[in-house]
C-alpha positions as CSV (number, residue, x, y, z in Angstrom):
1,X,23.0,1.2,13.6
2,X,23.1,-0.4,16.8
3,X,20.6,0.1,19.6
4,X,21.5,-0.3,23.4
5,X,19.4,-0.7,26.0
6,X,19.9,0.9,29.7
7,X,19.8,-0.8,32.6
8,X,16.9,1.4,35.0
9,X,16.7,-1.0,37.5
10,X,17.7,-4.2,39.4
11,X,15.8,-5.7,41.7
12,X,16.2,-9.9,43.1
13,X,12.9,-11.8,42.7
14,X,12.6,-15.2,44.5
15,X,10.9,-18.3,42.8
16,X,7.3,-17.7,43.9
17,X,7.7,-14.1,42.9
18,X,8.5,-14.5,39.9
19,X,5.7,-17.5,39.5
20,X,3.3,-15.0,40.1
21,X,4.8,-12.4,37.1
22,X,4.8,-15.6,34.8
23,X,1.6,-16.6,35.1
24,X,0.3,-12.9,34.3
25,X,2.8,-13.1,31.5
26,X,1.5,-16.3,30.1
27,X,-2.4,-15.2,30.7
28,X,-1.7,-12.5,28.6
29,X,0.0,-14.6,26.4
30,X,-3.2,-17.2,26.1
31,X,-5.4,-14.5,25.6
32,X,-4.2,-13.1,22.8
33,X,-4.2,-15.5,20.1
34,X,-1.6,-13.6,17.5
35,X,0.9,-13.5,20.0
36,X,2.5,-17.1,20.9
37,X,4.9,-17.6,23.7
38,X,8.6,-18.0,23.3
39,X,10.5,-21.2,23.7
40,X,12.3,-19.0,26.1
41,X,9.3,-17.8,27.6
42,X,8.1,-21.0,27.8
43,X,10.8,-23.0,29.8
44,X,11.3,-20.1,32.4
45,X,7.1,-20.9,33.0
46,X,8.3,-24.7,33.3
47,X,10.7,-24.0,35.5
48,X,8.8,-21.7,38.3
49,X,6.4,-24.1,38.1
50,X,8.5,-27.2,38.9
51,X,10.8,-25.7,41.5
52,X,9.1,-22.7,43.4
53,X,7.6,-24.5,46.3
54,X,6.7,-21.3,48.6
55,X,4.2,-19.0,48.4
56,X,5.9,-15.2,47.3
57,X,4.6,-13.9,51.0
58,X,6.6,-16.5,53.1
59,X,9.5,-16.6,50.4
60,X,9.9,-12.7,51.5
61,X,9.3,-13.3,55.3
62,X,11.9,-16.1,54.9
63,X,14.3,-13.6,53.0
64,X,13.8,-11.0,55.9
65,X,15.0,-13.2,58.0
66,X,17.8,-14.2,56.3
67,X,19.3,-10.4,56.4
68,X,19.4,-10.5,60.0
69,X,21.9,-13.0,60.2
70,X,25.9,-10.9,59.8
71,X,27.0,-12.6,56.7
72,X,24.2,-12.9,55.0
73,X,23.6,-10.4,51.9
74,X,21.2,-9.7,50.2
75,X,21.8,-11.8,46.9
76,X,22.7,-14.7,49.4
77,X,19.2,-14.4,51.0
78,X,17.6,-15.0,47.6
79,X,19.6,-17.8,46.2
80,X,19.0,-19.5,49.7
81,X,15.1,-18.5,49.2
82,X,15.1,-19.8,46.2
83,X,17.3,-22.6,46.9
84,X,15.8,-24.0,50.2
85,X,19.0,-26.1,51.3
86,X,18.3,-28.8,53.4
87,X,22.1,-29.9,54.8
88,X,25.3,-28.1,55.8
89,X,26.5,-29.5,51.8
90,X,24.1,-27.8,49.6
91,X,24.2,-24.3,51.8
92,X,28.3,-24.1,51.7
93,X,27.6,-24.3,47.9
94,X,25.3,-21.3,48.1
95,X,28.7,-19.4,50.0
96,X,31.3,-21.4,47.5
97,X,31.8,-18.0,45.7
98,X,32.5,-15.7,48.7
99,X,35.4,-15.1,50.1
100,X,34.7,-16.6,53.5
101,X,33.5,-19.6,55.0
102,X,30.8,-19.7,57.4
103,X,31.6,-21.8,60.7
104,X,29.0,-25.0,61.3
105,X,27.1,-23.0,64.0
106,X,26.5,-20.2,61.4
107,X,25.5,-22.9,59.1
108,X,22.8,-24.4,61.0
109,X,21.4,-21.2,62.4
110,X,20.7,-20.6,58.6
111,X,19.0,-23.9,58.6
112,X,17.3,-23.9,61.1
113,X,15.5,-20.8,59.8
114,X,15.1,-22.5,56.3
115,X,13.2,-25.9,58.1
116,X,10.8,-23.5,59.0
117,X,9.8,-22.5,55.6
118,X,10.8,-25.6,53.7
């Protein structure tokens, strides 16, 4: 017998978000001394901790501002949340896997929004 599971919902998370759920996670987690935490569990902790450097109120200010730019969607926005590029290299990575290529003034409008935040 196999048992499937249904996807109810999708939502994109940045870093300090997703800090926040953790730590409730792992709280609960600490509490409870029957239930121990997955390795999984575990290195998805160790990784919010080491590379979320925003607090989840400006990480969602700085996503809202990244959907007002044109070709900027909404996954984009997140992975440059999350990302925080800091030259014109690392942000053409974050667009490697879209069909277009955004110009250097594009680029650095982008940035210049990100310096605020980073």
């Amino acid at each position: 017998m196999t048992i499937f599971k249904e996807k109810i919902d999708e939502e994109y998370l940045t870093l300090a978000e997703t800090k926040e759920l953790l730590a409730d996670v792992e709280a609960d987690r600490t509490a409870d001394e029957d239930r121990e935490m997955r390795y999984e569990l575990a290195r998805a902790i160790e990784h919010v901790n080491r590379f979320a450097v925003l607090e989840p109120e400006e990480a969602q200010e700085l996503v809202d501002q990244l959907l007002d730019f044109e070709k900027v969607d909404e996954a984009t926005a997140y992975k440059i949340a999350n990302l925080l590029p800091q030259d014109r290299d690392e942000l053409r990575a974050v667009y490697a896997q879209e069909r277009y290529s955004l110009s250097g003034d594009e680029l650095d409008e982008i940035l210049n929004v990100v310096a605020k935040y980073a």
